[in-house]
DSSP file (Angstrom, degrees, kcal/mol; ACC not computed):
  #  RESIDUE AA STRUCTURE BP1 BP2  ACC     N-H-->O    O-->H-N    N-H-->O    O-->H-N    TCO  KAPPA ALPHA  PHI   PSI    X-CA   Y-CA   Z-CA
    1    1 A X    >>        0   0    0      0, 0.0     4,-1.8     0, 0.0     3,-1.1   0.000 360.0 360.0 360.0 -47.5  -15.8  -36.6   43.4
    2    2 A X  T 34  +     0   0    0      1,-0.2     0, 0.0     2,-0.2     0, 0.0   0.182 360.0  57.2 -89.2  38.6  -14.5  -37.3   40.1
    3    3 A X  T 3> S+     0   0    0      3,-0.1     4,-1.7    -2,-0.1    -1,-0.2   0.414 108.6  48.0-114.4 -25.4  -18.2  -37.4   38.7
    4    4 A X  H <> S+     0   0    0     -3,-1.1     4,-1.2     2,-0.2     5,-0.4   0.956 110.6  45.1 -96.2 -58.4  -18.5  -34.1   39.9
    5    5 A X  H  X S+     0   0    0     -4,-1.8     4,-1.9     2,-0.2     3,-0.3   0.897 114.7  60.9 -48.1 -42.9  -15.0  -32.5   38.3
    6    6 A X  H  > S+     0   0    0     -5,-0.4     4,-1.0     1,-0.3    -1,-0.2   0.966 105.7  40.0 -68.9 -32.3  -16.3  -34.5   35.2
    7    7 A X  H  X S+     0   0    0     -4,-1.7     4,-1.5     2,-0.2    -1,-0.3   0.494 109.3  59.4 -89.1   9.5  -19.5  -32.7   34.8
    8    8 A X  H  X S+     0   0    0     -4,-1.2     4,-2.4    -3,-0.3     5,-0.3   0.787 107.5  51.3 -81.0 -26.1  -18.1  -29.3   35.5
    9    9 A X  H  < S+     0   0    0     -4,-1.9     5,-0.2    -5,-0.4    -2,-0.2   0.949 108.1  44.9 -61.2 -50.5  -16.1  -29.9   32.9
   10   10 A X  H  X S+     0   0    0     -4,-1.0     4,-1.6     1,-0.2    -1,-0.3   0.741 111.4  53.1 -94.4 -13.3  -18.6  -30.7   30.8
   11   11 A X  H  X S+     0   0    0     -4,-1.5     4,-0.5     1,-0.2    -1,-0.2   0.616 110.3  54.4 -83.1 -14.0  -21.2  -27.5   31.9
   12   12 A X  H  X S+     0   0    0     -4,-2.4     4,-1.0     3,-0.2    -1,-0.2   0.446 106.2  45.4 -96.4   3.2  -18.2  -25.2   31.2
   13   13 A X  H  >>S+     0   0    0     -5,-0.3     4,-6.2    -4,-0.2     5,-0.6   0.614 113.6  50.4 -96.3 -50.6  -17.7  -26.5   27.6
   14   14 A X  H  <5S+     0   0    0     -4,-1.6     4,-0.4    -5,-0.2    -2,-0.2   0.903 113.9  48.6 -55.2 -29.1  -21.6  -26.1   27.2
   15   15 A X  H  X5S+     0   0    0     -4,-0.5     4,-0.8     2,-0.2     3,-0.5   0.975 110.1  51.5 -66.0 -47.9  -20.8  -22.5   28.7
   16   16 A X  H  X5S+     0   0    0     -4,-1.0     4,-1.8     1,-0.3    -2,-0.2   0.668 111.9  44.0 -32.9 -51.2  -18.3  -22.3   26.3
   17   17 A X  H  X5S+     0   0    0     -4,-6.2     4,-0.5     2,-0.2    -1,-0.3   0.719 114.4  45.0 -86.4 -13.2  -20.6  -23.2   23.7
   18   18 A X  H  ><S+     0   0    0     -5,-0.6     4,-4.3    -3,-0.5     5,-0.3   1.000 111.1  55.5 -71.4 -67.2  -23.5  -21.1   24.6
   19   19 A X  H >X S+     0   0    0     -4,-0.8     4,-3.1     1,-0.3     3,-0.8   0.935 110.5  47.8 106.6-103.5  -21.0  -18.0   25.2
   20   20 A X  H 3X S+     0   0    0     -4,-1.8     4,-1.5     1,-0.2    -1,-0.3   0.911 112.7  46.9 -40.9 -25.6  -19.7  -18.6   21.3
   21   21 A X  H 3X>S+     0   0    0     -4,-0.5     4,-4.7     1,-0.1     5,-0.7   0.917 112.2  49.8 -75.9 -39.5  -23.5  -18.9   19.8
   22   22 A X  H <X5S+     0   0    0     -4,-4.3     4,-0.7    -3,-0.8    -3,-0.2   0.896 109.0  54.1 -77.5 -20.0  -24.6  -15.5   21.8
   23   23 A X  H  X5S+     0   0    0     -4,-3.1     4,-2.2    -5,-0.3    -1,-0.2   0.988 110.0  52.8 -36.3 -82.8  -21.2  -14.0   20.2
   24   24 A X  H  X5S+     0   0    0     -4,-1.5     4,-2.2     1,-0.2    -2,-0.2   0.733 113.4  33.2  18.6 -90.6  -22.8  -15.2   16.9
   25   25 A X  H  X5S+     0   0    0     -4,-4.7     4,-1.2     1,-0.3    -1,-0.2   0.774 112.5  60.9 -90.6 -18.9  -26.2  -13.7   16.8
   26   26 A X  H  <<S+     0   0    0     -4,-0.7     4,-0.5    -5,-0.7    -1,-0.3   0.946 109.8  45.3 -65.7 -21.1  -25.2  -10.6   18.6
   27   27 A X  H >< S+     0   0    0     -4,-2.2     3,-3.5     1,-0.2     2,-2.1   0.780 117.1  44.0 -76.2-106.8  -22.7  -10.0   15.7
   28   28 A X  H 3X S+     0   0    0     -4,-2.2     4,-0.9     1,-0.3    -1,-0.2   0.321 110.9  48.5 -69.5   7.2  -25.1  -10.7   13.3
   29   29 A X  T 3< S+     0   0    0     -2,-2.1    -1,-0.3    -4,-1.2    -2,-0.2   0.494 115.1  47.6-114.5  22.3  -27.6   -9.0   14.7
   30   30 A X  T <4 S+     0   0    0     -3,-3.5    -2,-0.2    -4,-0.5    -3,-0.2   0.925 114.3  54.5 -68.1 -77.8  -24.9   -5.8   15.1
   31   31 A X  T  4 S+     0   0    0      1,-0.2    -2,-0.2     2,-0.1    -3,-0.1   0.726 127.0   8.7 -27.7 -85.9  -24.2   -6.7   11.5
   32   32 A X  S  < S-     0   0    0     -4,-0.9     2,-0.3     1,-0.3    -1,-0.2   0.424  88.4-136.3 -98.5 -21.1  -27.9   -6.5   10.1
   33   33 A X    >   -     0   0    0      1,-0.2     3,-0.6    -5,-0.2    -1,-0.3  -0.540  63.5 -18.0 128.5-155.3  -30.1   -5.1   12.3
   34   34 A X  T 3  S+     0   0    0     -2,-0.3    -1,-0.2     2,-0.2    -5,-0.1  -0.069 118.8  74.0 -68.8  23.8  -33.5   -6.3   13.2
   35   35 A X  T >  S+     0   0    0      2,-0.1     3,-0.5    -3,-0.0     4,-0.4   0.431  93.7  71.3-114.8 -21.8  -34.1   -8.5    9.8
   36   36 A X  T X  S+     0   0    0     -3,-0.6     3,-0.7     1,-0.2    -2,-0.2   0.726  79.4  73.4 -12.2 -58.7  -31.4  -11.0   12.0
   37   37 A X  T >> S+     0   0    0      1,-0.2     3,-2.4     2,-0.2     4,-2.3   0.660  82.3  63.3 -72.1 -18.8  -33.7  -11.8   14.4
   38   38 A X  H <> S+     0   0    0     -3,-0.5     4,-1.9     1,-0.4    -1,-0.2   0.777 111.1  36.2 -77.3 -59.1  -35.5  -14.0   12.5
   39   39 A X  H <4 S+     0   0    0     -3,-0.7    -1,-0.4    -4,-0.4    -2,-0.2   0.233 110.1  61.7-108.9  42.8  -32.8  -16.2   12.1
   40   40 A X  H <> S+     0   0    0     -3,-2.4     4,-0.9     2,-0.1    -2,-0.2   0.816 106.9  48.4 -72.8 -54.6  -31.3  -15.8   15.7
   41   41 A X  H  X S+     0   0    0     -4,-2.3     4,-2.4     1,-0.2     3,-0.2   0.828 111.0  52.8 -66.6 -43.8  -34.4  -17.1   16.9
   42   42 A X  H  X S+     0   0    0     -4,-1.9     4,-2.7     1,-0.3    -1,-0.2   0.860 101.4  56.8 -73.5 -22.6  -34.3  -20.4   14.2
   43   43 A X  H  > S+     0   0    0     -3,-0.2     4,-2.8     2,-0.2    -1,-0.3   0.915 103.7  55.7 -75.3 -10.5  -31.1  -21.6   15.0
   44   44 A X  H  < S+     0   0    0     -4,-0.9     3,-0.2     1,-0.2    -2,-0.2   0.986 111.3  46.1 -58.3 -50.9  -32.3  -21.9   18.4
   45   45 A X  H >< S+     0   0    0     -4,-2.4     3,-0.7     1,-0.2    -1,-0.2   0.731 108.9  49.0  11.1 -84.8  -34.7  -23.7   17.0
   46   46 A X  H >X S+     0   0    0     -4,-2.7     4,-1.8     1,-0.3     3,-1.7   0.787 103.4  65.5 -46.2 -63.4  -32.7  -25.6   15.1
   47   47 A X  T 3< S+     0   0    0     -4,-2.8    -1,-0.3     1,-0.3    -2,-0.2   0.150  94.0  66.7 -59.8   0.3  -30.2  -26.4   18.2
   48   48 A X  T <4>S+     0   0    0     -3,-0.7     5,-0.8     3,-0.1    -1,-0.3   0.738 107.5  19.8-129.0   1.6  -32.5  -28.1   20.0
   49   49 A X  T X45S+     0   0    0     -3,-1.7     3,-1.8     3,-0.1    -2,-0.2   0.554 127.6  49.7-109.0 -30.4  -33.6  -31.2   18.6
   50   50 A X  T 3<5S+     0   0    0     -4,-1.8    21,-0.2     1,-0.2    -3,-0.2   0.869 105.0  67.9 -67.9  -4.1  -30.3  -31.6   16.1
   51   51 A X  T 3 5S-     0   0    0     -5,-0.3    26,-0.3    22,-0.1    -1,-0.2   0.831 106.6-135.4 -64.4 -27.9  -28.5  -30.9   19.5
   52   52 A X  T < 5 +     0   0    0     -3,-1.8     5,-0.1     4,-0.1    -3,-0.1   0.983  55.0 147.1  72.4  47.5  -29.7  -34.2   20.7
   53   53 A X  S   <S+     0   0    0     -5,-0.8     3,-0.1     1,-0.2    -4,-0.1   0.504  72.7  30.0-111.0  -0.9  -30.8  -32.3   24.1
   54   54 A X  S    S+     0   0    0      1,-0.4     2,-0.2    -6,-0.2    -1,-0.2   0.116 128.5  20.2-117.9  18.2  -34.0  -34.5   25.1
   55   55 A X  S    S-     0   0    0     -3,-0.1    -1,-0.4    -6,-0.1    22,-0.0  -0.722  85.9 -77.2 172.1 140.0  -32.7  -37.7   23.5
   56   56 A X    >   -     0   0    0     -2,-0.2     3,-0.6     1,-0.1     4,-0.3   0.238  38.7-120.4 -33.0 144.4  -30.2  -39.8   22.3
   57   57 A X  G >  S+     0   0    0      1,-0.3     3,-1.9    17,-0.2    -1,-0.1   0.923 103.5  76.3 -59.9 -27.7  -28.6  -39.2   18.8
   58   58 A X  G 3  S+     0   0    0      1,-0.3    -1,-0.3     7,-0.0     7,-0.1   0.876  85.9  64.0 -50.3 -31.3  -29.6  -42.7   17.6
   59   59 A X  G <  S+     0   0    0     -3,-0.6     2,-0.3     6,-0.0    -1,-0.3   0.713  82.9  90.0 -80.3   1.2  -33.3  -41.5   17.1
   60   60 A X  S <  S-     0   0    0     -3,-1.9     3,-0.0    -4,-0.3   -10,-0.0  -0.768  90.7-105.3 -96.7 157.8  -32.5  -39.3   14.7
   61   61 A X    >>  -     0   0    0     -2,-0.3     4,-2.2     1,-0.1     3,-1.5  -0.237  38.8-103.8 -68.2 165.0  -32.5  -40.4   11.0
   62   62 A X  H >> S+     0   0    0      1,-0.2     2,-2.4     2,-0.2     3,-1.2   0.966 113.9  56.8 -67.0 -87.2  -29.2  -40.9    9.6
   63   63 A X  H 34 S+     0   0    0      1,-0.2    -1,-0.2     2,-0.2    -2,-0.0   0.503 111.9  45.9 -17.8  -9.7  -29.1  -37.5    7.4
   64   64 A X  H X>>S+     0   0    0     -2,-2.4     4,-3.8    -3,-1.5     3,-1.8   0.637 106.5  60.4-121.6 -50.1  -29.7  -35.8   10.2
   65   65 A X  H <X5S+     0   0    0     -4,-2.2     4,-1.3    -3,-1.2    -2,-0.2   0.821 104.8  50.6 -16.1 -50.8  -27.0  -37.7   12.3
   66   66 A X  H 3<5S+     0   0    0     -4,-1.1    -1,-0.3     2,-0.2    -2,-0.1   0.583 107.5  46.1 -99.2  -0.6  -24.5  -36.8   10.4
   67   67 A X  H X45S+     0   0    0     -3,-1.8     3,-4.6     2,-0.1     4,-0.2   0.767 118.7  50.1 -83.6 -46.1  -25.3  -32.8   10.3
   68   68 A X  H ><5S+     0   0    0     -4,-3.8     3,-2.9     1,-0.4     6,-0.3   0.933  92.4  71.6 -56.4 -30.8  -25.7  -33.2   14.6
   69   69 A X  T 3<<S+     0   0    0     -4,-1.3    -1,-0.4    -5,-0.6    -2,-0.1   0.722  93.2  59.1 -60.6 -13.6  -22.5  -35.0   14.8
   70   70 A X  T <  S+     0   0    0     -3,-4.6    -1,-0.3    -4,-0.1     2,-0.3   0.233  89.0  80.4 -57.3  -9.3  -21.1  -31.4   14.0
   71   71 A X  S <  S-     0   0    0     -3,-2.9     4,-0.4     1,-0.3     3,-0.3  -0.822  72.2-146.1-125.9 141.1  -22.6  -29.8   17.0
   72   72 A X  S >  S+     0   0    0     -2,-0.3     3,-2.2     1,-0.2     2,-1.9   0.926  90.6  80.7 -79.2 -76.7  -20.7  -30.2   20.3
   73   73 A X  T 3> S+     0   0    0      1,-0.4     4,-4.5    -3,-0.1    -1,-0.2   0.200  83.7  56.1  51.6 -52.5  -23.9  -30.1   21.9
   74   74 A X  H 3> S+     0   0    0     -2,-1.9     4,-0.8    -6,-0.3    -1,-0.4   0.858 111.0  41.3 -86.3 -33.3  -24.5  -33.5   21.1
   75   75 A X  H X4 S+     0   0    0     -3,-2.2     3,-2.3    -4,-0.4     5,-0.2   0.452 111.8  57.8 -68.7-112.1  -21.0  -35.0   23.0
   76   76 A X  H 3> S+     0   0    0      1,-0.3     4,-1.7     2,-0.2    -2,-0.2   0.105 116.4  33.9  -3.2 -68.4  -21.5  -32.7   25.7
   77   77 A X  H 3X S+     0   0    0     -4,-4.5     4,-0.7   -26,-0.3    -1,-0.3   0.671 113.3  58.0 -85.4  18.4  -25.2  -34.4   26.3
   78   78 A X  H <X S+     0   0    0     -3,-2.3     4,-2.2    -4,-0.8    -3,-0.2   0.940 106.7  43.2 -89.9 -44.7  -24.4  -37.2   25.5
   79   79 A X  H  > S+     0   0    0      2,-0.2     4,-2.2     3,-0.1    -2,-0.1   0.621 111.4  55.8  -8.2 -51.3  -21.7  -37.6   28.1
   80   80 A X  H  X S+     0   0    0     -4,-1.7     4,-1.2     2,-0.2     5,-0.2   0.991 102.6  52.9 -52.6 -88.4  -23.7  -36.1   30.4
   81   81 A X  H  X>S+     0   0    0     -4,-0.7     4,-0.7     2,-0.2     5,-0.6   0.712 115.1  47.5  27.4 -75.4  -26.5  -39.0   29.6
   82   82 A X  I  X>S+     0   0    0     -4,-2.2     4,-0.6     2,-0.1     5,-0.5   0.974 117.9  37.3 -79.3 -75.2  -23.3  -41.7   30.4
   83   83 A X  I  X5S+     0   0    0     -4,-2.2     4,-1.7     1,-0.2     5,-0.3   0.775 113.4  41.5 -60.0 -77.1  -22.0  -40.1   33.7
   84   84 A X  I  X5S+     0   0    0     -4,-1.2     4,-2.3     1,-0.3     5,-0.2   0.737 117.1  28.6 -99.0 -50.1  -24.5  -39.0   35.7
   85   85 A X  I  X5S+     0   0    0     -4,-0.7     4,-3.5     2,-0.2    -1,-0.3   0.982 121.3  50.1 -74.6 -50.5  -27.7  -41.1   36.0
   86   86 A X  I  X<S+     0   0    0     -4,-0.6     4,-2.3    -5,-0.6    -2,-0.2   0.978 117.6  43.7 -50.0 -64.0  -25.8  -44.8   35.3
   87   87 A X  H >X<S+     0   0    0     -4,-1.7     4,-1.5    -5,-0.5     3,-0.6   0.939 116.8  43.2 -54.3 -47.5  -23.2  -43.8   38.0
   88   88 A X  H 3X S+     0   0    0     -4,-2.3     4,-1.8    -5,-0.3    -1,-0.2   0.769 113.6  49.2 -77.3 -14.2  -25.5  -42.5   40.4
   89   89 A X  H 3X S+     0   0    0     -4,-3.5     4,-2.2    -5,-0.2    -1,-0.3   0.674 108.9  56.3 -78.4 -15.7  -28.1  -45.3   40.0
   90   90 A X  H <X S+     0   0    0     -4,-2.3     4,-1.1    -3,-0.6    -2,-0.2   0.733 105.0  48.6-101.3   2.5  -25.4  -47.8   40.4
   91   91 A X  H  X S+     0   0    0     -4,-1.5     4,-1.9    -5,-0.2     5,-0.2   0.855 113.0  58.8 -61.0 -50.9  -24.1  -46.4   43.9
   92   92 A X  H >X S+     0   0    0     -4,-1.8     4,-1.4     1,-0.3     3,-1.4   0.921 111.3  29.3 -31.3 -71.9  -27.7  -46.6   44.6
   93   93 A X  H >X S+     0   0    0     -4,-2.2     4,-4.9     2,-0.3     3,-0.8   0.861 122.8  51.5 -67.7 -33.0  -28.5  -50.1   44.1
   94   94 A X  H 3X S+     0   0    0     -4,-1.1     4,-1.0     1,-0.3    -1,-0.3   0.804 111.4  49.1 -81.3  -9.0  -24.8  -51.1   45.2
   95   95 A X  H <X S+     0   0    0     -4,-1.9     4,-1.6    -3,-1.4    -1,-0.3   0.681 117.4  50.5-108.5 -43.8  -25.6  -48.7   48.6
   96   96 A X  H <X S+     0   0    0     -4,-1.4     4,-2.1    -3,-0.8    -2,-0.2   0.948 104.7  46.7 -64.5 -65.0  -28.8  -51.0   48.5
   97   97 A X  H >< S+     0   0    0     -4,-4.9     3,-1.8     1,-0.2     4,-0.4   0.705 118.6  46.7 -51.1 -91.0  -27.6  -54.7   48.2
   98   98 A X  H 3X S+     0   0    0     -4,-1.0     4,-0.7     1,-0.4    -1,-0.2   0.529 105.9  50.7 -50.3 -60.0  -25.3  -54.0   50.9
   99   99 A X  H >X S+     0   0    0     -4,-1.6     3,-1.7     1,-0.2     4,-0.6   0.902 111.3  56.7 -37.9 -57.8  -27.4  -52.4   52.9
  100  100 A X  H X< S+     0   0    0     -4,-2.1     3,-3.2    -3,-1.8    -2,-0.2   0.903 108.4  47.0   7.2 -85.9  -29.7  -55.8   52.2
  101  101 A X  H 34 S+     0   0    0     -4,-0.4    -1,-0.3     1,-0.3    -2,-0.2   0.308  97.4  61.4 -86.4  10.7  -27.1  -58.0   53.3
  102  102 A X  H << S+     0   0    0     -3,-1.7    -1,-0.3    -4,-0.7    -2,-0.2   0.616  89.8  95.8 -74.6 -25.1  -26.0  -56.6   56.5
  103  103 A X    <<  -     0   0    0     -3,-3.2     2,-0.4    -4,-0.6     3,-0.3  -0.187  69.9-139.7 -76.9 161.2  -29.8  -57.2   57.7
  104  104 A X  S    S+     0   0    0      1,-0.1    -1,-0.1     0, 0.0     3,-0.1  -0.845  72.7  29.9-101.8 152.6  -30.4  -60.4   59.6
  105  105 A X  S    S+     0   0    0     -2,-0.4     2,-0.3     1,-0.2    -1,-0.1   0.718  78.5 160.0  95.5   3.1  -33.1  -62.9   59.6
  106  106 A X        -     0   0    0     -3,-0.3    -1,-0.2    -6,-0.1    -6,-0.0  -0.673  31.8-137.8-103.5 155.1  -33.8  -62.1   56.0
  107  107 A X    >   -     0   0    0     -2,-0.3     3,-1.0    -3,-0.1     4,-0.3   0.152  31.3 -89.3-103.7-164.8  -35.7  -64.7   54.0
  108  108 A X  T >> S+     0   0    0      1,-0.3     3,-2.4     2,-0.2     4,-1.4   0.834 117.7  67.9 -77.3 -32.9  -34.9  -65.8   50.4
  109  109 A X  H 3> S+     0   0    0      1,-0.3     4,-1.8     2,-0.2    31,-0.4   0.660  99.4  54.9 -21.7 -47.6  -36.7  -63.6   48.5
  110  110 A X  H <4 S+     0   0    0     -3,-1.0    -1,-0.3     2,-0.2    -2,-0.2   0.257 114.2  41.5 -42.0 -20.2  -34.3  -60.8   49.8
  111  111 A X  H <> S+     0   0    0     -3,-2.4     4,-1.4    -4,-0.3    -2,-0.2   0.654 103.5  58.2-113.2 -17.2  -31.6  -62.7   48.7
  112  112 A X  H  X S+     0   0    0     -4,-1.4     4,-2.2     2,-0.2     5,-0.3   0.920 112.7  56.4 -79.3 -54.0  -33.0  -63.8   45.3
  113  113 A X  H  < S+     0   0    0     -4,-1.8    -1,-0.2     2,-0.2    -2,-0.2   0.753  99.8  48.5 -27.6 -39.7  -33.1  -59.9   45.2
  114  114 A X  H >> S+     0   0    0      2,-0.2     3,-2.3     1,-0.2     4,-1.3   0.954 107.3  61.2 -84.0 -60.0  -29.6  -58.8   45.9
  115  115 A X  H >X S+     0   0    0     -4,-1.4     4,-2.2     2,-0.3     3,-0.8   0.843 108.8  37.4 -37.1 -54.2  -28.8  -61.2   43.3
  116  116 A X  H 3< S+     0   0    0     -4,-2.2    -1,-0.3     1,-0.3    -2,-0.2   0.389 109.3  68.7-100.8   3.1  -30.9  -59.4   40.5
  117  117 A X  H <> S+     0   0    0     -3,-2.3     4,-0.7    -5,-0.3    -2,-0.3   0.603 104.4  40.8 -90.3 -19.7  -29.5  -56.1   42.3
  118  118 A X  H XX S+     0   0    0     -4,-1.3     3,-2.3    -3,-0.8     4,-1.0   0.868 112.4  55.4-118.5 -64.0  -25.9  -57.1   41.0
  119  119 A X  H 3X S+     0   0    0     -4,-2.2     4,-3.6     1,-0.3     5,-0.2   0.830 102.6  59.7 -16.3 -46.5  -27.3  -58.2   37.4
  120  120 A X  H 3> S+     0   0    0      2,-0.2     4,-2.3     1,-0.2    -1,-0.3   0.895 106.6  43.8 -69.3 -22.4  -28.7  -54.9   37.4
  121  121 A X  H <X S+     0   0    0     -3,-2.3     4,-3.0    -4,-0.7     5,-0.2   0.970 109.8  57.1 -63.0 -55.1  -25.3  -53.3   37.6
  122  122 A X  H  < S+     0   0    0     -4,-1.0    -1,-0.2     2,-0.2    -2,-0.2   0.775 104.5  42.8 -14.6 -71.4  -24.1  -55.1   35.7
  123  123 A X  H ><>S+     0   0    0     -4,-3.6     5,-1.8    -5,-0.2     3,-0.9   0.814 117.3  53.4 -50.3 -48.8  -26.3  -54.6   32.7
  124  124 A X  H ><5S+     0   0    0     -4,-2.3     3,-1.6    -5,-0.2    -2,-0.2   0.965 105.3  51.2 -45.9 -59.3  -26.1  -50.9   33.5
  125  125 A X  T 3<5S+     0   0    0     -4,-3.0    -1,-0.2     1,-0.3    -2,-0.2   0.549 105.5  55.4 -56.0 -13.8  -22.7  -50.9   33.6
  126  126 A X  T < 5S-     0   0    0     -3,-0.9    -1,-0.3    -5,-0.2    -2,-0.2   0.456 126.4 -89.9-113.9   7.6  -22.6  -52.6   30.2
  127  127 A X  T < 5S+     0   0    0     -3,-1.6     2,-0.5    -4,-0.4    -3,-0.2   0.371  80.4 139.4 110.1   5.6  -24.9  -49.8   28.4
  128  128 A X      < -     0   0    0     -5,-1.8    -1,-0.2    -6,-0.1     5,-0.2  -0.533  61.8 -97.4 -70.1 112.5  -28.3  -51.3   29.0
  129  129 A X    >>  -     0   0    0     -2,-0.5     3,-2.2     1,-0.1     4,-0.5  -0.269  15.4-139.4 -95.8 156.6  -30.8  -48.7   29.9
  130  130 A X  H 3> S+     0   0    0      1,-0.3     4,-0.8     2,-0.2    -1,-0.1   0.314  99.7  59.7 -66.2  11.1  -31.5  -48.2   33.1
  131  131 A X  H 34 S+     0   0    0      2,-0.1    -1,-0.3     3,-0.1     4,-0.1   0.760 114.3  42.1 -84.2 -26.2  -35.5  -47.7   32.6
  132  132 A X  H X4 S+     0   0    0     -3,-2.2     3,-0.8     2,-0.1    -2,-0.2   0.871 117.1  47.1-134.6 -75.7  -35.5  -51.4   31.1
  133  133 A X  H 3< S+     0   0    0     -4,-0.5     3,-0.2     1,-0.2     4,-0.2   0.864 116.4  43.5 -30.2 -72.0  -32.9  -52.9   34.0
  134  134 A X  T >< S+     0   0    0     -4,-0.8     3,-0.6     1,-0.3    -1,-0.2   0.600  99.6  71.3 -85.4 -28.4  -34.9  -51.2   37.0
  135  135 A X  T <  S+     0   0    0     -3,-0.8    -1,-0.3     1,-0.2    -2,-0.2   0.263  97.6  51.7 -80.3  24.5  -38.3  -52.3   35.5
  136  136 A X  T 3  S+     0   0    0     -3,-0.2    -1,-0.2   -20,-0.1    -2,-0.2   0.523  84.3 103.9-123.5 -19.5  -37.3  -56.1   36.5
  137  137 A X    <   +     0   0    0     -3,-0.6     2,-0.3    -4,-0.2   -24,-0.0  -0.417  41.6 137.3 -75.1 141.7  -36.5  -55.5   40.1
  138  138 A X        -     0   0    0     -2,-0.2     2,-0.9   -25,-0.0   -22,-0.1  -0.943  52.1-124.7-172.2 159.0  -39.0  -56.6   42.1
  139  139 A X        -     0   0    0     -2,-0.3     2,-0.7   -27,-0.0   -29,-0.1  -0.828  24.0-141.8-114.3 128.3  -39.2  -58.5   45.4
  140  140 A X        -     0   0    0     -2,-0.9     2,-0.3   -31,-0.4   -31,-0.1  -0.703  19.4-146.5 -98.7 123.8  -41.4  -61.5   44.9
  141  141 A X        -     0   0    0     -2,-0.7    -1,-0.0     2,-0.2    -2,-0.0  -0.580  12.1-147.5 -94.1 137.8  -43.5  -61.7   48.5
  142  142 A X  S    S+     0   0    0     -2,-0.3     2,-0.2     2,-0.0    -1,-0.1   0.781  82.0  90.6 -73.3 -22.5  -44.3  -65.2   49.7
  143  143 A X        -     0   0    0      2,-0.0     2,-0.7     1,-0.0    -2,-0.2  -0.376  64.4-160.7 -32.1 106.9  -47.4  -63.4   51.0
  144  144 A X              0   0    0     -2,-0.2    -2,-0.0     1,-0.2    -1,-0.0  -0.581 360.0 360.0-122.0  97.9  -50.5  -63.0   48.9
  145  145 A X              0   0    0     -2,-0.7    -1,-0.2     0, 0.0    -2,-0.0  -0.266 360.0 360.0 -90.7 360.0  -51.9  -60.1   50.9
């Protein structure tokens, strides 16, 4: 529930900020007409990689870092980024192990599992990303089928 409250929060500041840009360029294209559009259309442009809205701000070069750090754009996803995938992958996996260990009868492999199911939370939980984490689980079968 309070994941949910957190990202409304954070898609009504991003309304908020959309809202104030379409102010903007409608003014200025009030203001000047049709020779406007030209650069309505480039800050959009502009807005979408210094926005940080496919990727973290760290990939950008430092000169450019320090103009994006100006744009709310860039908390807003980055926020986003930290709540929503980390929390919900770590209900997952914790919704998993437990499920796991209610089962009976299950052999060590399963357990050696659960075990590298609460690392991974861990490590998620401590800013490691989760593409990196998730690519280590694996259940190693005494079977070679």
């Amino acid at each position: 529930m309070i994941i949910l409250i957190l990202l409304l929060i954070l898609f009504l500041s991003l309304y908020i900020f959309g809202i104030t840009l379409g102010l903007f360029v409608s003014s200025g294209l009030m203001r000047y007409g049709p020779s406007f559009e030209n650069i309505a259309w480039s800050s959009l442009f502009l807005l979408a990689p210094l926005g940080c809205i496919y990727y973290p701000i760290e990939i950008l070069p430092e000169f450019f870092q320090v103009i994006a750090k100006g744009l709310p754009l860039v908390y807003i996803f980055d926020e986003t980024r930290n709540i929503t995938p980390n929390s919900v992958l770590i209900e997952s996996l914790t919704y998993l192990g437990s499920s796991l260990i209610i089962q009976e009868n299950l052999d060590q492999d399963y357990y050696d599992f659960i075990l590298k199911l609460e690392t991974a939370m861990q490590e998620i939980s401590s800013g490691m990303r989760p593409q990196i984490v998730l690519s280590n689980l694996t259940i190693n079968s005494g079977s070679n089928e």
